[in-house]
PDB file of N, H, CA, C and O in Angstrom:
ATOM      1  N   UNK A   1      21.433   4.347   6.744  1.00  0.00           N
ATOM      2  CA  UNK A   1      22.316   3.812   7.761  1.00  0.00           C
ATOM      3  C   UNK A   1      22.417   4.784   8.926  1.00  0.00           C
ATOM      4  O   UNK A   1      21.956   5.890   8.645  1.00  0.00           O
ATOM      5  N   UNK A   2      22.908   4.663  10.191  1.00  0.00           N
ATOM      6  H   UNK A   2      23.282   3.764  10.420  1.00  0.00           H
ATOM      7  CA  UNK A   2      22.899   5.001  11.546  1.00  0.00           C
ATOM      8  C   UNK A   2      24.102   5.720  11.015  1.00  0.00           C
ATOM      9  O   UNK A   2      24.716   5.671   9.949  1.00  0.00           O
ATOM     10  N   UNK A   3      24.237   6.453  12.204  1.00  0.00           N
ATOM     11  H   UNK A   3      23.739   6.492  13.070  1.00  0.00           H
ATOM     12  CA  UNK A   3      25.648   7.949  12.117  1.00  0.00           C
ATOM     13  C   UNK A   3      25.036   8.434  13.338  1.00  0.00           C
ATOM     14  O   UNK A   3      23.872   8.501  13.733  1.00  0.00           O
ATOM     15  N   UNK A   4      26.154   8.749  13.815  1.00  0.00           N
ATOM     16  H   UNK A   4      27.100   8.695  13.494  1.00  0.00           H
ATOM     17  CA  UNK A   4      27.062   8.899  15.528  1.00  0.00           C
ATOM     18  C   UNK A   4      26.464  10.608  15.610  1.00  0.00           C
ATOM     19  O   UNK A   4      26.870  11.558  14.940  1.00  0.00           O
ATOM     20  N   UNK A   5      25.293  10.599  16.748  1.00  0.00           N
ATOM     21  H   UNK A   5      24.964   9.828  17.293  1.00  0.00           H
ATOM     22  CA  UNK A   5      24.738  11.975  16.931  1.00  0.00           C
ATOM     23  C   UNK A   5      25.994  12.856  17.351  1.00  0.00           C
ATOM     24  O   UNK A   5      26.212  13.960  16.852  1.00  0.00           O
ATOM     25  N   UNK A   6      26.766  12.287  18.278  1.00  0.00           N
ATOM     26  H   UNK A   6      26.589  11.390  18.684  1.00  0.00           H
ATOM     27  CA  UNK A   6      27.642  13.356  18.956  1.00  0.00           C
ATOM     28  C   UNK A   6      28.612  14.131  17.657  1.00  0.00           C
ATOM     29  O   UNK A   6      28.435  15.330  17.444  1.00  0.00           O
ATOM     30  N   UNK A   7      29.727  13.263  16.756  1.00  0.00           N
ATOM     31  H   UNK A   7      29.871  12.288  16.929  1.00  0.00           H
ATOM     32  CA  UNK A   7      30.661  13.581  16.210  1.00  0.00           C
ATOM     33  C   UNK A   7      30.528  13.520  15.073  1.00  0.00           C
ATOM     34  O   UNK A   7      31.502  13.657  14.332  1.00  0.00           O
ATOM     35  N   UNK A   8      28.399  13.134  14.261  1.00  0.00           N
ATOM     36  H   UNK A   8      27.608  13.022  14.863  1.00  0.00           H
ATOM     37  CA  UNK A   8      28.444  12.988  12.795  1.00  0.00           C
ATOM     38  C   UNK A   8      29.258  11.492  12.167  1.00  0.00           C
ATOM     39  O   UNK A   8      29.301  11.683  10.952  1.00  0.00           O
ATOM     40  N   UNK A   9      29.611  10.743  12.331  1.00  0.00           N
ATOM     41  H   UNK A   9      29.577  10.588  13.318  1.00  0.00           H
ATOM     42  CA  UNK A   9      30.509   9.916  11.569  1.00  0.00           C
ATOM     43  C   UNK A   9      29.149   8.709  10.843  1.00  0.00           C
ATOM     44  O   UNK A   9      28.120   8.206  11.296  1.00  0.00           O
ATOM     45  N   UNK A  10      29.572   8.680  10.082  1.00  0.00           N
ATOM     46  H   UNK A  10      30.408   9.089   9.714  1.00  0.00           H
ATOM     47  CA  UNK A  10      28.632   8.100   9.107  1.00  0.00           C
ATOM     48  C   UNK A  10      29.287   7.319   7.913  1.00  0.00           C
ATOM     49  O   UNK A  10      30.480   7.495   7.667  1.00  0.00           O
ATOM     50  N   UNK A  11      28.389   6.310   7.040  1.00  0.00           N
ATOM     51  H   UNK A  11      27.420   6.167   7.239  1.00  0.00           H
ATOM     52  CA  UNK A  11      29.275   5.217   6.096  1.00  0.00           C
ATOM     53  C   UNK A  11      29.297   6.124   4.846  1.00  0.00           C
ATOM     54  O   UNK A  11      28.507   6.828   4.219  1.00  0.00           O
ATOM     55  N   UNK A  12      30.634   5.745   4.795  1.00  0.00           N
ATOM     56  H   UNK A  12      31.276   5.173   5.305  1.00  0.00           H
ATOM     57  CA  UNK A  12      31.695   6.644   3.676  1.00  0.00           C
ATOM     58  C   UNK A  12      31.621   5.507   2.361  1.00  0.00           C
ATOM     59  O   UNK A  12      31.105   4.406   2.553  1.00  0.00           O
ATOM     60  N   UNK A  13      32.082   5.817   1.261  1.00  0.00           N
ATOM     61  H   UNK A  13      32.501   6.711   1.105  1.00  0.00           H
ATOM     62  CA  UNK A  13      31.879   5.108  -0.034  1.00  0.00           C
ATOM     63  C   UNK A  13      33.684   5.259   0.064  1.00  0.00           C
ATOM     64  O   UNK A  13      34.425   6.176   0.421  1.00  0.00           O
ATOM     65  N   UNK A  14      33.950   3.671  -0.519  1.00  0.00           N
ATOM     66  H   UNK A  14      33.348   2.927  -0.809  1.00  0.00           H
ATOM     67  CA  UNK A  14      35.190   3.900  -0.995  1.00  0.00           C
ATOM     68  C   UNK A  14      34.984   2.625  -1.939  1.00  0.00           C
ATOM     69  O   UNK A  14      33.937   2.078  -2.286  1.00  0.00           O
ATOM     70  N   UNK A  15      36.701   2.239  -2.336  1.00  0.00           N
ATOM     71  H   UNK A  15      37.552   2.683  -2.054  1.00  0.00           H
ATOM     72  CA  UNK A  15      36.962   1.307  -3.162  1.00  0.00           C
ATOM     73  C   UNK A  15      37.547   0.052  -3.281  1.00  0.00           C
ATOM     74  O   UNK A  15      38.752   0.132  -3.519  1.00  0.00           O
ATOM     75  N   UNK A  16      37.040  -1.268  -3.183  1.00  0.00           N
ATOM     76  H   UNK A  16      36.062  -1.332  -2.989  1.00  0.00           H
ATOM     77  CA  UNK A  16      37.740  -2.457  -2.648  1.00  0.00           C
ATOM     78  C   UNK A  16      38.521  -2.573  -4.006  1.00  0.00           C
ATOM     79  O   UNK A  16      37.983  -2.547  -5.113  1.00  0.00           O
ATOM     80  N   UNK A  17      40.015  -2.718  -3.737  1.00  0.00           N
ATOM     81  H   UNK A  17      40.452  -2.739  -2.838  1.00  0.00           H
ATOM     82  CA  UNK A  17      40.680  -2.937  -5.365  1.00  0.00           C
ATOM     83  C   UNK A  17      41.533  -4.176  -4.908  1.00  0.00           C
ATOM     84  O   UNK A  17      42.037  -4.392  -3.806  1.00  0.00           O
ATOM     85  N   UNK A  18      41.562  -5.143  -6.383  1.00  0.00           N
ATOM     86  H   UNK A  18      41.152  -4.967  -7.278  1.00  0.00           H
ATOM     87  CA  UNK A  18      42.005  -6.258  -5.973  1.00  0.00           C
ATOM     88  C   UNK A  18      43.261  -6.454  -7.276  1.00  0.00           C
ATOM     89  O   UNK A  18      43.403  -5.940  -8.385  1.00  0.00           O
ATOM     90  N   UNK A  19      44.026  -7.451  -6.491  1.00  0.00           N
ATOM     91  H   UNK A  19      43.911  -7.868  -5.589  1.00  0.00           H
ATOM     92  CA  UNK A  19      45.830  -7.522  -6.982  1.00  0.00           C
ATOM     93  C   UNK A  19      45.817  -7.141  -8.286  1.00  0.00           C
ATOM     94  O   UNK A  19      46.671  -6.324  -8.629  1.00  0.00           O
ATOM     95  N   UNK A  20      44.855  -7.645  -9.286  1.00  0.00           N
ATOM     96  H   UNK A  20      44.161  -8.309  -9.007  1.00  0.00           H
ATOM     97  CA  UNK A  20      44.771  -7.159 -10.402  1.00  0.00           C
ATOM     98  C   UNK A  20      44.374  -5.763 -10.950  1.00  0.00           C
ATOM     99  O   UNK A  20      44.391  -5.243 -12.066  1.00  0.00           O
ATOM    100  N   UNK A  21      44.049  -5.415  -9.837  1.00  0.00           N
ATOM    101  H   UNK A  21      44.036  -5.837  -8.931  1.00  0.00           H
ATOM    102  CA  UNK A  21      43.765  -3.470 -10.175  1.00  0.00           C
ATOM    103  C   UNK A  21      42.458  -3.289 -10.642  1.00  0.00           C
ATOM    104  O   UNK A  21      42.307  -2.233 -11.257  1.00  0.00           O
ATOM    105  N   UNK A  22      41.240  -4.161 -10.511  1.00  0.00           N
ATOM    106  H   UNK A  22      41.362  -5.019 -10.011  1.00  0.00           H
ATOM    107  CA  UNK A  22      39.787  -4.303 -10.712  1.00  0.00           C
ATOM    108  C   UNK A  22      39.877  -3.339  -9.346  1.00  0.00           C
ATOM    109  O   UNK A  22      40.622  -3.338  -8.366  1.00  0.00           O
ATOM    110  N   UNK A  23      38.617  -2.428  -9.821  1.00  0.00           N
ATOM    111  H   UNK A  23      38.012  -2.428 -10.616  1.00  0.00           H
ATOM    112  CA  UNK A  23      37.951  -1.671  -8.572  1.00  0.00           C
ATOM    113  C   UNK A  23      36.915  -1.690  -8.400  1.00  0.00           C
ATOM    114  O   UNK A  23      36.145  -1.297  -9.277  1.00  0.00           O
ATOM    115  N   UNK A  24      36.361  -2.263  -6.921  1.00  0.00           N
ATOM    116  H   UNK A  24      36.986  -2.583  -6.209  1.00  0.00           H
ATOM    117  CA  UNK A  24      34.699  -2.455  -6.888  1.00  0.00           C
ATOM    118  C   UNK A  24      34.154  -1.594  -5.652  1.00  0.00           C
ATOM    119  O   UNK A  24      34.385  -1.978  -4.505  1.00  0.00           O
ATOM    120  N   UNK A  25      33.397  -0.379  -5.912  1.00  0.00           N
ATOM    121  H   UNK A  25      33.209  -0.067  -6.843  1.00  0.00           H
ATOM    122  CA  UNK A  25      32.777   0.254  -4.827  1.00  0.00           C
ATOM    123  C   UNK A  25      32.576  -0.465  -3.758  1.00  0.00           C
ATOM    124  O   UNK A  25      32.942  -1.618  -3.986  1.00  0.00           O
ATOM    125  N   UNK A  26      32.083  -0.312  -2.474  1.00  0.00           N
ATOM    126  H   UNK A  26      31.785   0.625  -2.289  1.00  0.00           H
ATOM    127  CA  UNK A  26      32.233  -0.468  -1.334  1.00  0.00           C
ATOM    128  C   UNK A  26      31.824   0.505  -0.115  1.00  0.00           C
ATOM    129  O   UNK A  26      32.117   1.700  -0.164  1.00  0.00           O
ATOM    130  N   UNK A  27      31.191  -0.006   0.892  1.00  0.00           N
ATOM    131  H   UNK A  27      30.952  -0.977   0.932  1.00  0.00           H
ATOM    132  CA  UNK A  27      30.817   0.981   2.058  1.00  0.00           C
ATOM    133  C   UNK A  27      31.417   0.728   2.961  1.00  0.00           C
ATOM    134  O   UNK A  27      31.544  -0.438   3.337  1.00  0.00           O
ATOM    135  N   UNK A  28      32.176   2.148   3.814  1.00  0.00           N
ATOM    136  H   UNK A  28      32.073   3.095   3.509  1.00  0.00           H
ATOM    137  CA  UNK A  28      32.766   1.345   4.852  1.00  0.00           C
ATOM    138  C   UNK A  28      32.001   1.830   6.172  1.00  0.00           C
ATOM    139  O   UNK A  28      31.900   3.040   6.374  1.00  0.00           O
ATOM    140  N   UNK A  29      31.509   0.992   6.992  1.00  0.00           N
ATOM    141  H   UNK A  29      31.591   0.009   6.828  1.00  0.00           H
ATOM    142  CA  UNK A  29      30.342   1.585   8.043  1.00  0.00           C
ATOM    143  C   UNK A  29      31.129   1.418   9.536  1.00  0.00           C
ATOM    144  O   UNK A  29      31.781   0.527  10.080  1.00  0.00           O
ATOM    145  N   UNK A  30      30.650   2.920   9.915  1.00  0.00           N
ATOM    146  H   UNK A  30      30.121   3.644   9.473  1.00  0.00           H
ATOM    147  CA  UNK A  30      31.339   3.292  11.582  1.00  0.00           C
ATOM    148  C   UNK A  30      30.576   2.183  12.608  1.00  0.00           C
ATOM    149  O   UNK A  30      29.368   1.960  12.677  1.00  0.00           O
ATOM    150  N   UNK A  31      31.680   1.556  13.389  1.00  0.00           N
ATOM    151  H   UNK A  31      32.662   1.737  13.333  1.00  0.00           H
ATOM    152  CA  UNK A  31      31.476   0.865  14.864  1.00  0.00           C
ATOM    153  C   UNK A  31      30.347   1.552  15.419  1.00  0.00           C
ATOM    154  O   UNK A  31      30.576   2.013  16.537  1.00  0.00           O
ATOM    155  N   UNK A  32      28.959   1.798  14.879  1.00  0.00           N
ATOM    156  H   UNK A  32      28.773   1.423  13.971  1.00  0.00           H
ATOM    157  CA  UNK A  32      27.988   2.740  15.890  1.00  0.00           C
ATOM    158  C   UNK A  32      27.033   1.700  16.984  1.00  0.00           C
ATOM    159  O   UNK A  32      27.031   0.470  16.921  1.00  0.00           O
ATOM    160  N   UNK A  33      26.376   2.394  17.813  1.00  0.00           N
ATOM    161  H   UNK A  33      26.377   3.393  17.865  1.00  0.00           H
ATOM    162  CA  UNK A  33      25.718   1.441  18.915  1.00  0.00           C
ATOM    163  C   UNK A  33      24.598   2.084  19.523  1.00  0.00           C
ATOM    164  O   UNK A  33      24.927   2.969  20.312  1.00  0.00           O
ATOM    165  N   UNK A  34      23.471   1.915  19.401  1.00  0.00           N
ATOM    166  H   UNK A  34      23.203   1.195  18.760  1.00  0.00           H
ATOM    167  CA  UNK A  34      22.237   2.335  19.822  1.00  0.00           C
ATOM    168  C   UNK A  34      22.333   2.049  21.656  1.00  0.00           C
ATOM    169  O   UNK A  34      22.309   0.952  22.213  1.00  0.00           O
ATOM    170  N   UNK A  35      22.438   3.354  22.278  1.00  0.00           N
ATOM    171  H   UNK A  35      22.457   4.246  21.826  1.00  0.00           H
ATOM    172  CA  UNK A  35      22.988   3.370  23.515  1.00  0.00           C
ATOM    173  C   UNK A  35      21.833   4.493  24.568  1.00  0.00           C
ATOM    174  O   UNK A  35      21.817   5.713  24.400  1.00  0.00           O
ATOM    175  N   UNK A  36      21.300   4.061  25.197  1.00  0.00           N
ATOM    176  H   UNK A  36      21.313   3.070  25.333  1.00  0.00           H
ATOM    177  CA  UNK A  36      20.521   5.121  26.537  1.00  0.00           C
ATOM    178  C   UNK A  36      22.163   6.069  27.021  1.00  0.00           C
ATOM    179  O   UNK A  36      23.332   5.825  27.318  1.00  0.00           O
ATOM    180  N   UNK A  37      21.397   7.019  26.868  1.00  0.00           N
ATOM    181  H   UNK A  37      20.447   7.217  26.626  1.00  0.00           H
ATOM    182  CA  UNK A  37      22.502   8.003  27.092  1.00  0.00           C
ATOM    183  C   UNK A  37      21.758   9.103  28.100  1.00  0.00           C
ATOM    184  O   UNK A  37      20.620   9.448  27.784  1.00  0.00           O
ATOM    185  N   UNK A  38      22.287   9.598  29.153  1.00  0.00           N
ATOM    186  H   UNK A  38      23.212   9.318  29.409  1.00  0.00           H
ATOM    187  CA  UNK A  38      21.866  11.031  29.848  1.00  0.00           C
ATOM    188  C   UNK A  38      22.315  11.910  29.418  1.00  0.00           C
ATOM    189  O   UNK A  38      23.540  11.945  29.308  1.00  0.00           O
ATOM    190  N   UNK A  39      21.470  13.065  28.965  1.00  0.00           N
ATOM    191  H   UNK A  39      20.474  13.037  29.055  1.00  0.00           H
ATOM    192  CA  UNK A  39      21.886  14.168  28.158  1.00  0.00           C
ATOM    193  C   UNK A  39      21.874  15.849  29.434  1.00  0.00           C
ATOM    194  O   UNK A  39      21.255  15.905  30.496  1.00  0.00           O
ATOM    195  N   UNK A  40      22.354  16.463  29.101  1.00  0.00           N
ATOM    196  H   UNK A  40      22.857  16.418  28.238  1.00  0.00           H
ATOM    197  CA  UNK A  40      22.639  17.362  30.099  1.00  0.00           C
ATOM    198  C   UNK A  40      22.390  17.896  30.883  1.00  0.00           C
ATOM    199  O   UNK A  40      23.034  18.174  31.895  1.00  0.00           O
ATOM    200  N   UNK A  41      20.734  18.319  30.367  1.00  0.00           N
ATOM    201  H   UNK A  41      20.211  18.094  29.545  1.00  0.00           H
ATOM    202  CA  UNK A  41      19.425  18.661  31.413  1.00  0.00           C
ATOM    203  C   UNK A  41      19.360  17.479  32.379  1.00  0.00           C
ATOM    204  O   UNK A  41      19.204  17.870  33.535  1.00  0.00           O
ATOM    205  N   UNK A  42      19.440  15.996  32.241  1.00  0.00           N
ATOM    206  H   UNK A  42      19.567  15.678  31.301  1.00  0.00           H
ATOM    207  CA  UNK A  42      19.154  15.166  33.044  1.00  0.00           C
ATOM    208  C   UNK A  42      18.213  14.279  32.283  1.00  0.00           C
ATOM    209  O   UNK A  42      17.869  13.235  32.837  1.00  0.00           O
ATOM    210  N   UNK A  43      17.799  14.526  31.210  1.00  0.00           N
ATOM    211  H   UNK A  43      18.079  15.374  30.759  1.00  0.00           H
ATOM    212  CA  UNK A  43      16.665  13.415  30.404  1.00  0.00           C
ATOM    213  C   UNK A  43      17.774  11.998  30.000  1.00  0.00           C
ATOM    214  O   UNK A  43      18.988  11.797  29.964  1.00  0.00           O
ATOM    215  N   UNK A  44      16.699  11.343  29.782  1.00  0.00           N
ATOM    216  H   UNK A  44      15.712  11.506  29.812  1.00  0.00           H
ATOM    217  CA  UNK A  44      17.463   9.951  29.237  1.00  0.00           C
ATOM    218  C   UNK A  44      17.154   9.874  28.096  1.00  0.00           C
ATOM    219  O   UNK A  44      16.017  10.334  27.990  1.00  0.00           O
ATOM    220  N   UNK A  45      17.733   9.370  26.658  1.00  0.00           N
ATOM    221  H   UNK A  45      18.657   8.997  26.744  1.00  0.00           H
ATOM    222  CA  UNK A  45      17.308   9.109  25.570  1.00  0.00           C
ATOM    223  C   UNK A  45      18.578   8.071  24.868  1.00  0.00           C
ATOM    224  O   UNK A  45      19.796   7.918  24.955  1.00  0.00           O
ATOM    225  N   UNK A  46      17.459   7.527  24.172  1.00  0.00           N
ATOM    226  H   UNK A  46      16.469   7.651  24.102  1.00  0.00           H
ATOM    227  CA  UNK A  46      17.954   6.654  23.169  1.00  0.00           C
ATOM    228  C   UNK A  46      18.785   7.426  22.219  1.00  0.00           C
ATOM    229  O   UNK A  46      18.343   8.478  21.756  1.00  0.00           O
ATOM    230  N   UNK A  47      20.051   6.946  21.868  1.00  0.00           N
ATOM    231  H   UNK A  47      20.409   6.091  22.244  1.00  0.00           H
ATOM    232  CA  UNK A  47      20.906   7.448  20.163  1.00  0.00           C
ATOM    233  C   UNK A  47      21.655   6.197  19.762  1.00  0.00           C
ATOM    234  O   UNK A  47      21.650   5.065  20.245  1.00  0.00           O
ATOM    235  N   UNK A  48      22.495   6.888  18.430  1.00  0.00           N
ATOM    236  H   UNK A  48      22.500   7.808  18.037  1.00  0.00           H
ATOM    237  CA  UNK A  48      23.584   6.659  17.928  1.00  0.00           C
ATOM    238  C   UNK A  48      24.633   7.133  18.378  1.00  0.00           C
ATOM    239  O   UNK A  48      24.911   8.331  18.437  1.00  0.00           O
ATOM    240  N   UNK A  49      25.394   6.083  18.782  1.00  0.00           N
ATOM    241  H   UNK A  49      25.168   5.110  18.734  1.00  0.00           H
ATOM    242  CA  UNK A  49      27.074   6.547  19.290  1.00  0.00           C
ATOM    243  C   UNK A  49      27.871   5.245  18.787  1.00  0.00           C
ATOM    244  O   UNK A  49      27.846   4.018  18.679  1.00  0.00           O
ATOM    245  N   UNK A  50      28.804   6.765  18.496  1.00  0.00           N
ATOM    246  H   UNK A  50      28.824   7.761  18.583  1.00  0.00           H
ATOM    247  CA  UNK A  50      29.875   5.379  17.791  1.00  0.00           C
ATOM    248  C   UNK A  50      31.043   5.028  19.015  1.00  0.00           C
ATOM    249  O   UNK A  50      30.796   5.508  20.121  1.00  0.00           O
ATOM    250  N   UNK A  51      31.913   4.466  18.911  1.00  0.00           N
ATOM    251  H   UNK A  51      32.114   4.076  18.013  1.00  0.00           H
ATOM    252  CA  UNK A  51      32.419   3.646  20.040  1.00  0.00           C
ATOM    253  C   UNK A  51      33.794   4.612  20.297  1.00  0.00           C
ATOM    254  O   UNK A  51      34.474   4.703  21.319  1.00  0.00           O
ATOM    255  N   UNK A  52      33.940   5.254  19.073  1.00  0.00           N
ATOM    256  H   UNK A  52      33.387   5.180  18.243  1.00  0.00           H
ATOM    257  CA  UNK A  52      35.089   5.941  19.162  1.00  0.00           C
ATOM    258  C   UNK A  52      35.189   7.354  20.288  1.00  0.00           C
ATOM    259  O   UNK A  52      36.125   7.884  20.887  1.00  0.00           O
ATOM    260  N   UNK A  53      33.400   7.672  20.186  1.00  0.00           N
ATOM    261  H   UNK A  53      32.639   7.242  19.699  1.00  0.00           H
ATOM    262  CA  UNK A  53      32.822   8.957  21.516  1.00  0.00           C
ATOM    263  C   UNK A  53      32.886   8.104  22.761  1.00  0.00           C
ATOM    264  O   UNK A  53      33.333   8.519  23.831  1.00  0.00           O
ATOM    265  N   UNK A  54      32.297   6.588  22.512  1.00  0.00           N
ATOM    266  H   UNK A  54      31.933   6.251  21.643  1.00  0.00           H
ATOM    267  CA  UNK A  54      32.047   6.082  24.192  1.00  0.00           C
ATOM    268  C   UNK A  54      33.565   6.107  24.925  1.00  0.00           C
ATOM    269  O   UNK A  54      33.705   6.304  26.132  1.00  0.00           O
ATOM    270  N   UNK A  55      34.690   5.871  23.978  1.00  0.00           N
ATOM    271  H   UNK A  55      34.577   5.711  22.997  1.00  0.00           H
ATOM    272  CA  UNK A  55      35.880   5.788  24.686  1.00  0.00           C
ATOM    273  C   UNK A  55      36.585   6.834  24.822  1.00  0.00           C
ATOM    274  O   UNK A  55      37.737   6.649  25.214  1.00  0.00           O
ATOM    275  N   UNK A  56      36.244   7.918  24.614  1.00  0.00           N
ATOM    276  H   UNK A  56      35.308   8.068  24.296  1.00  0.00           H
ATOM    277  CA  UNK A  56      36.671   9.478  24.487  1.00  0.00           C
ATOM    278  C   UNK A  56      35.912   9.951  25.525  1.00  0.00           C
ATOM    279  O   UNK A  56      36.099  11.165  25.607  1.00  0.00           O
ATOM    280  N   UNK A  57      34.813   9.392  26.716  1.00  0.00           N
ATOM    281  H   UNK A  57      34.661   8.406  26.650  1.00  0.00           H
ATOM    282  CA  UNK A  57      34.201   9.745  27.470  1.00  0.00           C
ATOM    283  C   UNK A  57      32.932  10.908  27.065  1.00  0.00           C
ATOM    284  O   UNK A  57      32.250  11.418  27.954  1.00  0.00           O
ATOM    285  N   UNK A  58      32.768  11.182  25.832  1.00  0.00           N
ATOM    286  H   UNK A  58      33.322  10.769  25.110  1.00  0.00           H
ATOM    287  CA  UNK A  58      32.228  12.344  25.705  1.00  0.00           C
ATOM    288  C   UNK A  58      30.395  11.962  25.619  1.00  0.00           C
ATOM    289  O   UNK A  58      29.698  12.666  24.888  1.00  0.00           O
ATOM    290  N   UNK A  59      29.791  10.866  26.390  1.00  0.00           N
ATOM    291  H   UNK A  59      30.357  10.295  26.983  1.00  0.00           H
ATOM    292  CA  UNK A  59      29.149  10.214  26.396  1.00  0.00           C
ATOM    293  C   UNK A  59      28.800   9.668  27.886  1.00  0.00           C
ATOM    294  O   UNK A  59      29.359   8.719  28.437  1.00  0.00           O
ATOM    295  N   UNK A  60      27.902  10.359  28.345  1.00  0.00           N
ATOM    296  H   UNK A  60      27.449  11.130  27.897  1.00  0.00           H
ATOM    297  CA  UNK A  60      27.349   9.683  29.850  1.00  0.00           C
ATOM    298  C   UNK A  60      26.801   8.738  29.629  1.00  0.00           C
ATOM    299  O   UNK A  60      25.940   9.098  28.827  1.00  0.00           O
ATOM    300  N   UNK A  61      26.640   7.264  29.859  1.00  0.00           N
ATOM    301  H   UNK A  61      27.340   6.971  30.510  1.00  0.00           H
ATOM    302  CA  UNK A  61      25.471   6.586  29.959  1.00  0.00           C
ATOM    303  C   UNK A  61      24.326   6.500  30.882  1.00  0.00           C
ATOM    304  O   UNK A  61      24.550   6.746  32.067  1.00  0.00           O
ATOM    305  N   UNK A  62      23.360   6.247  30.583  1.00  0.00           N
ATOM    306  H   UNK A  62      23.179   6.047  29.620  1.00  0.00           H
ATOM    307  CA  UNK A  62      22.397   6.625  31.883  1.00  0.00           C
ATOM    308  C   UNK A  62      22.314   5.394  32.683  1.00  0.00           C
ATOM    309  O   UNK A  62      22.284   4.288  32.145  1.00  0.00           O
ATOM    310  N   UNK A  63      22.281   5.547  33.837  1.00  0.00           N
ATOM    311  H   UNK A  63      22.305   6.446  34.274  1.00  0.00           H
ATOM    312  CA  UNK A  63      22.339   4.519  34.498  1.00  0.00           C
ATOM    313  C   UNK A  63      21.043   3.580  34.750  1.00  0.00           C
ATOM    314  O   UNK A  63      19.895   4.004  34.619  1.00  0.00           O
ATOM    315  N   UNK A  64      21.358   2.272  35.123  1.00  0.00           N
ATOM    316  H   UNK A  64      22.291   1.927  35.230  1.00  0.00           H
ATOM    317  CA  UNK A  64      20.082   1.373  34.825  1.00  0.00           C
ATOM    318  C   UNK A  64      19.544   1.223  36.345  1.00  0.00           C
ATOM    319  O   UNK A  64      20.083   1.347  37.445  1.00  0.00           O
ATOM    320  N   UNK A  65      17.906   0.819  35.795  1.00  0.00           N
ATOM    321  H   UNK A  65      17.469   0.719  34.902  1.00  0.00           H
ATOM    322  CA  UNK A  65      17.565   1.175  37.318  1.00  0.00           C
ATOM    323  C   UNK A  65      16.463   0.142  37.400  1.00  0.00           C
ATOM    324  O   UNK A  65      15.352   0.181  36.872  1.00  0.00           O
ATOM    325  N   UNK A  66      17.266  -1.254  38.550  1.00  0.00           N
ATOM    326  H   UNK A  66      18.169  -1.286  38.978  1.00  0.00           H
ATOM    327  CA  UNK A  66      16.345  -2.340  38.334  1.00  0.00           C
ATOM    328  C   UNK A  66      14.926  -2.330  38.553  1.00  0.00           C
ATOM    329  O   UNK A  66      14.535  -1.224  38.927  1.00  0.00           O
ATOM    330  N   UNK A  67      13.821  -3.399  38.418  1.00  0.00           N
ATOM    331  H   UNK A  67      14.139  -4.297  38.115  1.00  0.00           H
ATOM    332  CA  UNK A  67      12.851  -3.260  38.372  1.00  0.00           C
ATOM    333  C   UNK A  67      12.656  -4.072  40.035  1.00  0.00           C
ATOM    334  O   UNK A  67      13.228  -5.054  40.508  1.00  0.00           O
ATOM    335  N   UNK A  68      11.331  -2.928  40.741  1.00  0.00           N
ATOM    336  H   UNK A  68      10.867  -2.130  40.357  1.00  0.00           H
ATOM    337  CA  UNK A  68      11.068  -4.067  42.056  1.00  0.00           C
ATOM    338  C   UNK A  68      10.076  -4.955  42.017  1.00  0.00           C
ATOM    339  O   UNK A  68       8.909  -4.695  41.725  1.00  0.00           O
ATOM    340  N   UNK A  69      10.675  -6.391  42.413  1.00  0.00           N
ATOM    341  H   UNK A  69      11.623  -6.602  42.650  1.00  0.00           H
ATOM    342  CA  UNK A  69       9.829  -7.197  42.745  1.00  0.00           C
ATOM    343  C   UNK A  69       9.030  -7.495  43.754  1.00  0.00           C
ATOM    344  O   UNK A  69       8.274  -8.464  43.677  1.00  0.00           O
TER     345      UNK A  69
END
């Protein structure tokens, strides 16, 4: 599974338990998003970012640059 280059966050194992107290493993997977990002030098590249960095600003996107006709 995908996990968030900037902050690491990645799908955690937990436990779906139901009224009766049965417990059934379970994954719980981070909001991530395969995003063009500008990285510091100025390159552009493809990652993983989870949504929780895009709204924390800690995440430039690179800007899009139409095609001429």
């Amino acid at each position: 599974m995908a996990a968030c280059e900037i902050c690491g966050k990645r799908p955690v194992v937990g436990r779906r338990v139901t009224f009766s107290g049965e417990r059934n493993r379970r994954i719980f997977k981070p909001n991530v998003h395969k995003m063009r990002v500008m990285l510091p030098d100025g390159t552009v590249k493809r990652i993983y970012v989870c949504t929780k960095c895009l709204k924390a600003g800690k995440v430039i996107k690179a800007p899009r640059i139409p095609k001429e006709s």
